[in-house]
N, C-alpha and C positions, 0 to 999 in steps of 0.2 A: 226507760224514758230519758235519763241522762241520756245517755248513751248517745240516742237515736237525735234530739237534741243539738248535744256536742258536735256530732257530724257532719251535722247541718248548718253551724256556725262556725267552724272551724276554717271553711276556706274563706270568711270573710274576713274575719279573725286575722288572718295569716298572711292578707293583703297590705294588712293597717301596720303603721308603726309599730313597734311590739310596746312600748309603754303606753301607744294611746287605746292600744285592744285592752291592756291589762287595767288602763281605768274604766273603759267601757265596762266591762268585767266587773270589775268591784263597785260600781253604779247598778248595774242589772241586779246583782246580789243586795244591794242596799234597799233596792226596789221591791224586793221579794217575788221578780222576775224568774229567778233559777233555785227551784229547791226542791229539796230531796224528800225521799219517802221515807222515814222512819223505820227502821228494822231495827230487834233485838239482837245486839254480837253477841255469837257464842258465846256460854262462858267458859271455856278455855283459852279465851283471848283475855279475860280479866286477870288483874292485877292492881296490889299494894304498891304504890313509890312515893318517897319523898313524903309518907301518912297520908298522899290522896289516895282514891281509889278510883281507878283507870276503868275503862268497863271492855276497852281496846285498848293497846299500844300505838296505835297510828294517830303522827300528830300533825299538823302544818308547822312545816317550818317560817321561822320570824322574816319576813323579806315580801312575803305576797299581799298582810292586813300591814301596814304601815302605821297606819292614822288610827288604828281597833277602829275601826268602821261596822265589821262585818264578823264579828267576831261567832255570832250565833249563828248566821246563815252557814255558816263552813262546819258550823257543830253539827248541824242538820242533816249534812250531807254524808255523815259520818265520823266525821274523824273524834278519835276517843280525845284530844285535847288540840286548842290551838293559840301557838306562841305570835302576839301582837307585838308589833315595832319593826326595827329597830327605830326608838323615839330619844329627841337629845332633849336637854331642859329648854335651849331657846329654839325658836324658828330658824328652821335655816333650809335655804334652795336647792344644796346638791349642787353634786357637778351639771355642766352643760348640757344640754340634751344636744346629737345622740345621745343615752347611756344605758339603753338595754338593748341585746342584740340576740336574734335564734341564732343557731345553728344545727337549723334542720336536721342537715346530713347527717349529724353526731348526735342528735336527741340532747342537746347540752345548750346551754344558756351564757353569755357573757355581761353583767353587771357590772358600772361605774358608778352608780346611783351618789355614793356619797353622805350619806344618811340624810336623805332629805327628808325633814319632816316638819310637822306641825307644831313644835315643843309639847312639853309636858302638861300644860294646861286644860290645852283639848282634850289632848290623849287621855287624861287622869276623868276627865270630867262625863266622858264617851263611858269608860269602864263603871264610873260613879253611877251613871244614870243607869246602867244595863246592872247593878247590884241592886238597885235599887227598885227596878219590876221583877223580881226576883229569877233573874236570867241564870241558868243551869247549864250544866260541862265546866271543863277546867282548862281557866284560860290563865297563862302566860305573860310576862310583860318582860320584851328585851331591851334595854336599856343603854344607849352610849353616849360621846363627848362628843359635844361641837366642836368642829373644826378648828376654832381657835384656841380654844380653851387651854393652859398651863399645865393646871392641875388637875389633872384627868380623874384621879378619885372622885374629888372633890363634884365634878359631874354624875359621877355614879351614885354618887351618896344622895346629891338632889334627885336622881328617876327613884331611887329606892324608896329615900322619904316618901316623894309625893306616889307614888303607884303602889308599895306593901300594903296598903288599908283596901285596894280595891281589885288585887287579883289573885288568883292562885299560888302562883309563882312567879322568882323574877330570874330573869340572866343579865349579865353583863357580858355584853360583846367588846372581846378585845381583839377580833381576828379579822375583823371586816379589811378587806384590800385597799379599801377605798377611802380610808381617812389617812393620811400622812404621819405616820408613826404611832399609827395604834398598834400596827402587827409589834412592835417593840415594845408592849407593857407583856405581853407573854414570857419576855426575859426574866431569867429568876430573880433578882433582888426586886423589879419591876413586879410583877406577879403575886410576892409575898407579900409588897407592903398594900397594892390596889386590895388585894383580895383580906387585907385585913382589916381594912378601911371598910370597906363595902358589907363585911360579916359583921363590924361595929356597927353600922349605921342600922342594919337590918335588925338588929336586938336590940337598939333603942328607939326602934317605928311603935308608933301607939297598942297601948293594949290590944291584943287579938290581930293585931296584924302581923306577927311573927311568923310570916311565910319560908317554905324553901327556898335558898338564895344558888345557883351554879353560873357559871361562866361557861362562855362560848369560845373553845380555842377553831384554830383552824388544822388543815389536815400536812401544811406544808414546812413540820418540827422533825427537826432530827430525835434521835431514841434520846440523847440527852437533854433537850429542851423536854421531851412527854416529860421523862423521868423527875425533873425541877419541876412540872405544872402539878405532876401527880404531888409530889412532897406539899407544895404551895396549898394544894385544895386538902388535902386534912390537916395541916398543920393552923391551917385557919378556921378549922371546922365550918368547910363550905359543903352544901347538900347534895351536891356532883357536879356534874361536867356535859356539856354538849359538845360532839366531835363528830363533824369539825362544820368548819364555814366550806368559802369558797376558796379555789385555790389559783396564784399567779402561774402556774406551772402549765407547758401547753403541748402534749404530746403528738406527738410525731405524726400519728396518722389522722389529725383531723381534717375532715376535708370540706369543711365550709369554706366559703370567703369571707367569715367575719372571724375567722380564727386569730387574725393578728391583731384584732381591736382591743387594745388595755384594758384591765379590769380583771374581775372575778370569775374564773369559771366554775359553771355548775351542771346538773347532770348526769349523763350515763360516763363522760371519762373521767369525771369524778371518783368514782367507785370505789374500785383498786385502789386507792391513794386513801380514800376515807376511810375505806375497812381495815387498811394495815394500820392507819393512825389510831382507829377506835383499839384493835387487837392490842396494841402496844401500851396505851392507855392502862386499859382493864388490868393488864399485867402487873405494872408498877402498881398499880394501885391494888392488887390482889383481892379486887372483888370488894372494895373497904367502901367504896361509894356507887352510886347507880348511877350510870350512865345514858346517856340520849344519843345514839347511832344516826346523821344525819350525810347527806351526798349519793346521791346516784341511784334513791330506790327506784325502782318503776314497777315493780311484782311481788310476788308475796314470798318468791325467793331470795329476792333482795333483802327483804326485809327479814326474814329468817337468816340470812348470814349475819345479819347486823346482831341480833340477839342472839347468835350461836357465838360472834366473837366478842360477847360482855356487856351487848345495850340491853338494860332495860325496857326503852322507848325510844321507837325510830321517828324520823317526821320526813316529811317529802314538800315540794316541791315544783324543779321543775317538772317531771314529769306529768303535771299535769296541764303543762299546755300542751302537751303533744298527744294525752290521751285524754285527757276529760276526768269531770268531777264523779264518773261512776269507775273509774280507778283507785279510788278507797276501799268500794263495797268485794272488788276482784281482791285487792291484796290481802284483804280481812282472811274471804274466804280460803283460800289458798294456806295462807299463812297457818289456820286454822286445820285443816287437813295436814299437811307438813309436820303440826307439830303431831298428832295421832298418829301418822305412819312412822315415827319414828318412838313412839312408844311413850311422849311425856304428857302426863298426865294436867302439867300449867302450864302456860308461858313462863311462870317463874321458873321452872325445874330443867329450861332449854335456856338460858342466860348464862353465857361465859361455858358452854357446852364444849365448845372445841379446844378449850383450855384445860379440860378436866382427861 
């Protein structure tokens, strides 16, 4: 019924600006307009991370609920958890619109968004009230710094205070393209001190809100900056990593017209570039944290090589503007077979497989 749906909406979808389809979208879902049939995931898709428990690895990645608007309607649909934001402490507009853009021909997406958002107020007070009619799945909160801001911890430690009381998990995004010298807190001396600020502020959030804290690098680090981010996140005792974001890099054969538009690309030519960043990750880190494999899934082989090269938990996407919201229930399935013809009994016992 998605499906059939989706196909039906899609070319109108695909006519409209691509951020004014994408809030039409998260209005119709606000609405309880688009929603899914509940099925039970295998349990060979279940899994332990971070002390939750997963019931699938398939997650939304942080960039499609902005505002946690919708954070329940997208549980619905499937996906075993989903990451809200990127949210800063004050309001702030983002860059200019344009600043999203398809690219059809590549199945891939280019982003300048800028972290536009509603600050932390809403955003905290949205998550507040959805704990509070005892709203169920494991939801996310990613976390950055206004544009202006100095002292970039100091940001993070505000999203962490005010969101640790009301969600599952938090991230700090330091890889976003689109703020002016965030990709530069990933640098090592940068990276040790944010992420030790951030691992303070989270152990002294109110009783019982002692959630899992990881960071969001992006996929576009030489083997010695992973190897510095890997040291960085155990030496702070942070709960893992997400890898990666989006990436400035633009390869050769894209053949849209919006390929030379500034910003973040996402995606299917993502891929290649996020799997070797996740593989390389895993390594330095020798399996010591769990990882979130995130860039270019669209199938359930995507998402098997993400967890064959060291994720935990994958999350997607673009891919589903290009195929729809019953591209969850495909990758599950798949994913789930793949792991049986190769003979493992968990999704845990196929994590960091190609490494072994």
């Amino acid at each position: 019924m998605l499906d059939r749906a989706f196909a039906l909406a899609r070319p109108i979808l695909h006519r409209l600006d691509a951020e004014q389809a994408h809030r039409l979208t998260v209005g119709a879902l606000r609405l309880g307009l688009l929603r899914g049939a509940p099925h039970p995931d295998d349990p060979i898709l279940a899994s332990e991370v971070f002390g939750l428990g997963f019931a699938n690895p398939v997650g939304l990645a942080a960039g499609f609920d902005k505002q946690a608007e919708v954070v329940d309607a997208m549980l619905a649909l499937g996906f075993g958890f989903v990451e809200a934001g990127t949210v800063t402490p004050r309001p702030q507009a983002g860059n200019p619109q344009p600043r999203l853009f398809r690219l059809a021909e590549d199945k891939a997406v280019i982003n300048r968004f800028g972290f536009n958002s509603a600050g932390l107020a809403a955003f905290a007070e949205r998550l507040r009230r959805r704990r509070g009619r005892g709203g169920s799945g494991i939801v996310g909160a990613n976390v950055g710094k206004n544009r202006d801001t100095a002292d970039a911890a100091a940001d993070y430690e505000s999203g962490i205070d005010a969101l640790a009381p009301v969600c599952d998990y938090l991230v700090v995004n330091v890889s976003s393209p689109n703020t002016p010298g965030l990709r530069s807190l990933q640098k090592r001396d940068e990276i040790t001190a944010l992420l030790e600020r951030a691992v303070a502020a989270r152990d002294r959030s109110p009783a019982g809100a002692r959630v899992p804290l990881l960071a969001k690098v992006g996929p576009d680090l030489t083997d010695e900056e992973v190897a510095d981010i890997a040291a960085a996140a155990l030496a702070s005792r942070l709960d893992g990593l997400v890898v990666g974001n989006t990436t400035v890099e633009r390869p050769g054969d894209l053949r849209s017209a919006h390929a030379g538009e500034a910003g973040g690309l996402s995606g299917r030519p993502l891929k290649a570039r996020a799997n070797a960043c996740l593989a390389a990750t895993y390594r330095h880190l020798g399996g010591r944290l769990p990882l979130i494999g995130c860039g270019g899934i669209e199938s359930g082989g995507d998402a098997y090589a993400k967890i064959r090269a060291g994720a935990s938990l994958v999350q997607l996407y673009t891919a589903l503007v290009y195929e729809g919201p019953g591209l969850v229930a495909r990758i599950k399935g798949d994913l789930a077979a793949r792991l049986r013809a190769d003979g493992f009994a968990s999704l845990g016992d196929a994590i960091g497989a190609d490494h072994r």
